[in-house]
C-alpha positions as CSV (number, residue, x, y, z in Angstrom):
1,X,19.8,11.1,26.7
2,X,21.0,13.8,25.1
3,X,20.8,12.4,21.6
4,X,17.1,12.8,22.1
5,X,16.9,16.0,22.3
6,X,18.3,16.5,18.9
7,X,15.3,14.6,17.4
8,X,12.7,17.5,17.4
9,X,15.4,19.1,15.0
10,X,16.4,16.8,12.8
11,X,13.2,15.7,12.4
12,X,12.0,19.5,11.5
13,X,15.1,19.1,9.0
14,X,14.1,16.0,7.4
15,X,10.8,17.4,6.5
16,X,12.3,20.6,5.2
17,X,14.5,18.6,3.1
18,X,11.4,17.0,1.7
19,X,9.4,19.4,1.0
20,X,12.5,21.3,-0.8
21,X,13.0,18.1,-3.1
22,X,8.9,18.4,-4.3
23,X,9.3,21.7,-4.8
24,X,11.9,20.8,-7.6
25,X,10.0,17.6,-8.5
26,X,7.0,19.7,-9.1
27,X,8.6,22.2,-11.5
28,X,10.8,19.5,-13.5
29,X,7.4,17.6,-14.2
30,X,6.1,21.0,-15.5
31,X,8.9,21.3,-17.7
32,X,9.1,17.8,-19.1
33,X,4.9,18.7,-20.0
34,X,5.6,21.9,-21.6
35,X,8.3,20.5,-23.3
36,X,6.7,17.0,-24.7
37,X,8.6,15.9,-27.2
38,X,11.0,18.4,-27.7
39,X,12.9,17.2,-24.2
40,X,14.7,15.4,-26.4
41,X,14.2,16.0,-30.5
42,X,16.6,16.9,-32.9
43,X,16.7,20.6,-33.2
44,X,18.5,20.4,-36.8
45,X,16.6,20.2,-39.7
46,X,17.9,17.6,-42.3
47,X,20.1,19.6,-43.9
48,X,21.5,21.0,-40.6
49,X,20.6,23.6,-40.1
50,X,18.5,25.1,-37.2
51,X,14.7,24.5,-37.4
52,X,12.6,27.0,-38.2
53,X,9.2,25.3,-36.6
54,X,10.5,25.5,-33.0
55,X,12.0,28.1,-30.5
56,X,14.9,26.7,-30.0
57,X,16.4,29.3,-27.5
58,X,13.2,28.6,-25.4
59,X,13.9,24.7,-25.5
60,X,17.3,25.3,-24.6
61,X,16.9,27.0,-21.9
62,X,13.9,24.7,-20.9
63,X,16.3,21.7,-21.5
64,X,19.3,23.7,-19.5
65,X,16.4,24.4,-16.7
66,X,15.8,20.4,-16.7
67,X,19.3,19.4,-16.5
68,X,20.1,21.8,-13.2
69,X,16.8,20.6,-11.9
70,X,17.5,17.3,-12.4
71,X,20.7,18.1,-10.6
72,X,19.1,19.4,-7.6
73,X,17.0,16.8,-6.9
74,X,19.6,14.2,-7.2
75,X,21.7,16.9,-4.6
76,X,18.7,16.9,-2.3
77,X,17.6,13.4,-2.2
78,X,21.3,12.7,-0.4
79,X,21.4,15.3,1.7
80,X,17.8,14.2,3.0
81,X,19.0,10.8,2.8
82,X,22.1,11.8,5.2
83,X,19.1,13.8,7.4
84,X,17.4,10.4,7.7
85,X,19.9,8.2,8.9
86,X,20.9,10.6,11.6
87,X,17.5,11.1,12.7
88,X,16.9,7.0,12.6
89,X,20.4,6.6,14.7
90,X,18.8,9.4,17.3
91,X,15.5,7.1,17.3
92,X,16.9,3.6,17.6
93,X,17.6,4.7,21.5
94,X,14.9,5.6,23.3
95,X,12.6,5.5,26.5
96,X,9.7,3.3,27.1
97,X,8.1,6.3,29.4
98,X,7.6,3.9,32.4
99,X,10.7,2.9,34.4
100,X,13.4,5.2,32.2
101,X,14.9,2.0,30.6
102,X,16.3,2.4,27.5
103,X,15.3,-0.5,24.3
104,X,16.7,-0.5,20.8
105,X,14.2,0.6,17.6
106,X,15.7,-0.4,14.5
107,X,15.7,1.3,11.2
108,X,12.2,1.3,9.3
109,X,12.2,-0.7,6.2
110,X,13.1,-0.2,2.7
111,X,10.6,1.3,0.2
112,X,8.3,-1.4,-0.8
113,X,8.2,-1.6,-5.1
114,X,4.7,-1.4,-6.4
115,X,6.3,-3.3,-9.6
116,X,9.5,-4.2,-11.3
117,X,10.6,-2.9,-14.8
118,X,10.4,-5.2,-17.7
119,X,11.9,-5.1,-21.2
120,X,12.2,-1.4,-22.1
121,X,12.1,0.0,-25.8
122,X,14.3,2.1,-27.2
123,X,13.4,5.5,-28.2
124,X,10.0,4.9,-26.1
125,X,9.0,7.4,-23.4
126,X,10.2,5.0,-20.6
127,X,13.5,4.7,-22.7
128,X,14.0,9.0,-22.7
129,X,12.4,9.8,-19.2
130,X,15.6,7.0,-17.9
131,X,13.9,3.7,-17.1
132,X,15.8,0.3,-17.2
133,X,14.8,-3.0,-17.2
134,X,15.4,-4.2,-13.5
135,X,14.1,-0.8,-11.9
136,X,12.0,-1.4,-8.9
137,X,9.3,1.4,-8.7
138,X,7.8,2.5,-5.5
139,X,6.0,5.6,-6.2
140,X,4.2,6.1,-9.4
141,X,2.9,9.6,-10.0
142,X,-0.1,10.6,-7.6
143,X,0.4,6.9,-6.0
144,X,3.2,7.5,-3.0
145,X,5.5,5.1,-1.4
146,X,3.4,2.2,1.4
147,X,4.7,0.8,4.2
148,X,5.7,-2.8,4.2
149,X,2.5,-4.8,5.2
150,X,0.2,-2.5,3.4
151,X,-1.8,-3.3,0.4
152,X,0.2,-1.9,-2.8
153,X,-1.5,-0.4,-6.0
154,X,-2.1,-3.3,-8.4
155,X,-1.1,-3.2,-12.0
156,X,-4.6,-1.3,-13.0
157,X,-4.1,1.0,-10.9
158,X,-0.6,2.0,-12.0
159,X,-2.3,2.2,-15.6
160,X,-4.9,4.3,-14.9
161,X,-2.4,6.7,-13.9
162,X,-0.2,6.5,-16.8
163,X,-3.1,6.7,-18.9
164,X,-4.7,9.9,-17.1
165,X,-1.1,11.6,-17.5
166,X,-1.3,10.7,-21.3
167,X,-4.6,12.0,-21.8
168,X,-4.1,15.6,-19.7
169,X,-0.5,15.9,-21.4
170,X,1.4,15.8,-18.3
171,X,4.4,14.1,-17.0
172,X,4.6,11.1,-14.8
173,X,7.3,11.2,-12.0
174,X,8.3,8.0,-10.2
175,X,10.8,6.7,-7.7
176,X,12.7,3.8,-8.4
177,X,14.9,1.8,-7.1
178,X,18.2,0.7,-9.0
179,X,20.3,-1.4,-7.0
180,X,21.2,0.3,-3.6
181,X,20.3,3.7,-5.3
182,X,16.8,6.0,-5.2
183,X,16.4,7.6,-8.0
184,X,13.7,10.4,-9.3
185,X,12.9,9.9,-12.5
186,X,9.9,11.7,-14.7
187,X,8.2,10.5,-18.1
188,X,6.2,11.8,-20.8
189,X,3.4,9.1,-21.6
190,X,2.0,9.3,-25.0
191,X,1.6,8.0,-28.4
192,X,4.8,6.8,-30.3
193,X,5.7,5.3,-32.6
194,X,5.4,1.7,-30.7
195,X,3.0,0.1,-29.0
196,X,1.8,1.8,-25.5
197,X,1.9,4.4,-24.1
198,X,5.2,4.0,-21.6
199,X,7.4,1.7,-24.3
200,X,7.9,-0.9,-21.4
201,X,6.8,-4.1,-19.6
202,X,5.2,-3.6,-16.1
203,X,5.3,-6.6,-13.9
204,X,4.8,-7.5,-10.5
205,X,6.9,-7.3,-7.6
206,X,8.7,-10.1,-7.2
């Protein structure tokens, strides 16, 4: 059994891992708020030339800050991924505690989506914080992922959320689900200049 005793460690690792990837999570939401909607505005003025109304070598280096975060997190999420699937290979064998037989555990299920992405609008904030139409979200700011079998946060909910992140100024971060991939993504809800606040259709899981 000596695949066991690797467990305590690479369960130790996968936390670590974790609490690294919120670490950047948490400071590319602050950065998406301070920014607003300068993540992604023109920083030419109509004649080109550079605008006067904005710090643009703060943005810059905001936006620059963004992009390596960005980075990071997508960096981490496979290395924790890689931690996880070692750590479910080491748990699938184990002992039942009473006659040292050995019974297979299989992997724990996939994330289960809150909701699925409708239409999206262009130039909305769904459209610049990276959603598509097809995503499959399964943790929506302050709301985390649920095991399958457990109730799920309904459509309210979800709004509430998005609406409390619009009203303080902040940014939303969700995880989403795009085909086989896991993906971290983070909005700015607000007023623009279509209807919502998100510029996209929510539904329900299918």
């Amino acid at each position: 059994m000596e695949l066991l005793s690797q467990e305590p460690q690479l369960r130790s690792r996968v936390l670590r891992l974790d609490e690294e990837r919120r670490v950047f999570e948490k400071e590319l939401e602050e950065i998406v708020s301070e920014l607003g909607a300068e993540s992604s505005s023109n920083l030419l003025d109509d004649e080109g030339f550079p605008r006067s109304d904005v710090d643009i070598v703060a943005i810059k280096t905001l936006r620059k800050r963004a992009l390596l975060l960005k980075n990071d997190i997508s960096a981490k999420s496979e290395e924790l991924g890689a931690a996880l699937e070692a750590l479910h290979a080491v748990a699938r064998v184990v002992t039942d505690g009473a006659d040292g037989s050995v019974c297979e555990l299989g992997a724990p299920p996939p994330p289960v989506p809150f909701c699925v992405v409708g239409p999206v609008e262009a130039e909305s904030p769904a459209s610049l914080g990276g959603l598509k139409e097809g995503d499959r979200i399964f943790a929506w700011g302050k709301l985390r992922p649920v095991e399958k079998g457990k109730p799920i946060p309904s459509l309210k909910d979800l709004g509430e959320v998005a609406r409390e992140c619009a009203t303080e100024g902040g940014a939303l971060s969700l995880r989403v689900l795009r085909e086989s991939a896991k993906l971290f993504l983070c909005l700015k809800p607000g007023v623009w200049k279509g209807k919502g606040i998100l510029g996209c259709t929510i539904l329900p899981p299918a």
